[in-house]
C-alpha positions in Angstrom: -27.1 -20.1 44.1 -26.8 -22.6 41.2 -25.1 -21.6 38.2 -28.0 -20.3 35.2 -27.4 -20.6 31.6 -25.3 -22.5 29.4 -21.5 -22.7 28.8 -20.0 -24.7 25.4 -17.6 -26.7 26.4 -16.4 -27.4 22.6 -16.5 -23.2 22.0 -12.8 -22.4 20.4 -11.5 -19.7 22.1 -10.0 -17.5 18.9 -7.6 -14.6 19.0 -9.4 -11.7 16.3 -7.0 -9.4 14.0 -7.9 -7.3 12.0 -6.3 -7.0 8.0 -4.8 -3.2 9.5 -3.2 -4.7 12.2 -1.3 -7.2 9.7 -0.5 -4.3 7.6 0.9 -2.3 10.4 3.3 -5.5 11.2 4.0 -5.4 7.7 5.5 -2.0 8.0 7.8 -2.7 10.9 9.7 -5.6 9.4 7.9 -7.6 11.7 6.2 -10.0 9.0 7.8 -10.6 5.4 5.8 -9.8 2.7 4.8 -12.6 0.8 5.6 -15.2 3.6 3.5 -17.4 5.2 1.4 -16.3 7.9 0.4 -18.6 10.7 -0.1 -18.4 14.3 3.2 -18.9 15.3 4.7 -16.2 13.3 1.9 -13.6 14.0 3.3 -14.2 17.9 6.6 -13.9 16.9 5.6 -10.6 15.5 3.8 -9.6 18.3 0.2 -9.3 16.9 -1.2 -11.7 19.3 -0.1 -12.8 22.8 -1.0 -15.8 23.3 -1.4 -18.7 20.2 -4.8 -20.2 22.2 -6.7 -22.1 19.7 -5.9 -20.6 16.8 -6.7 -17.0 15.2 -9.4 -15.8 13.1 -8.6 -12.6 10.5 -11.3 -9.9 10.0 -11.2 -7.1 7.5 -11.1 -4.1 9.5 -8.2 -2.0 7.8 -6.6 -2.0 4.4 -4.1 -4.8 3.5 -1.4 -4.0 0.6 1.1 -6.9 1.0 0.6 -9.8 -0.5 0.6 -12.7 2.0 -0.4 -16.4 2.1 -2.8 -17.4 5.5 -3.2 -20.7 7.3 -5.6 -19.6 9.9 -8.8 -20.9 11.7 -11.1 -18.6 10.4 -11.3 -15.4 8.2 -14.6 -13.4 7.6 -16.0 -13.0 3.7 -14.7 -9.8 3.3 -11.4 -10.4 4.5 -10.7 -13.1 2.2 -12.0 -11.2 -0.5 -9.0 -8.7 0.5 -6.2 -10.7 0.6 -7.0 -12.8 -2.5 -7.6 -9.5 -4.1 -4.1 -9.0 -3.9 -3.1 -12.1 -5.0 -2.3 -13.7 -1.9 -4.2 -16.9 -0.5 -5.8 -17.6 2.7 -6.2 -21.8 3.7 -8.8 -22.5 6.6 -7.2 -25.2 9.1 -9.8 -27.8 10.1 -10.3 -27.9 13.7 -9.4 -31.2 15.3 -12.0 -33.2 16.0 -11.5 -36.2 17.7 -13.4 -39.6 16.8 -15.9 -41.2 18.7 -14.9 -44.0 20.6 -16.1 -47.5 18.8 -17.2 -50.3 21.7 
């Protein structure tokens, strides 16, 4: 049978975490508060498993460190969260690659 319907191949496969996840990293020692938050140190830390193309923060949960964000994607209400705090959250652009000129 053929294959019906559509698959994007551009779709960015994102890991989700929610602001109460964070927090419960925060707890543990596990992320310093005020530092930096990135990919990299949120799988150091253990919140995600695997980096894939980035992570996207969503504001399930209540947040009460104050931490900076360079992530791929936060919702509305989760940046209204963290900057409530005083912290700052900075969207990365997704690479895009130019097309090719003939």
């Amino acid at each position: 049978l053929p294959k019906r319907g559509f698959n994007n191949i551009f779709a960015r496969d994102l890991n989700e975490v929610n602001l109460g996840r964070i927090q419960e990293a925060v707890e543990a020692g596990k992320l310093a508060e005020g530092a930096l938050v990135t990919i990299e140190s949120l799988v150091a830390a253990g919140v995600v498993s695997k980096p894939r193309d980035g992570v996207k923060i969503l504001g399930q949960g209540e947040l009460k460190a104050k931490l900076a964000f360079e992530v791929a994607g936060a919702s509305k209400s989760a940046q209204a969260a963290i900057e409530k705090l005083g912290g700052s959250v900075k969207l990365l652009a997704a690479a895009v690659e130019a097309p090719a000129q003939a």
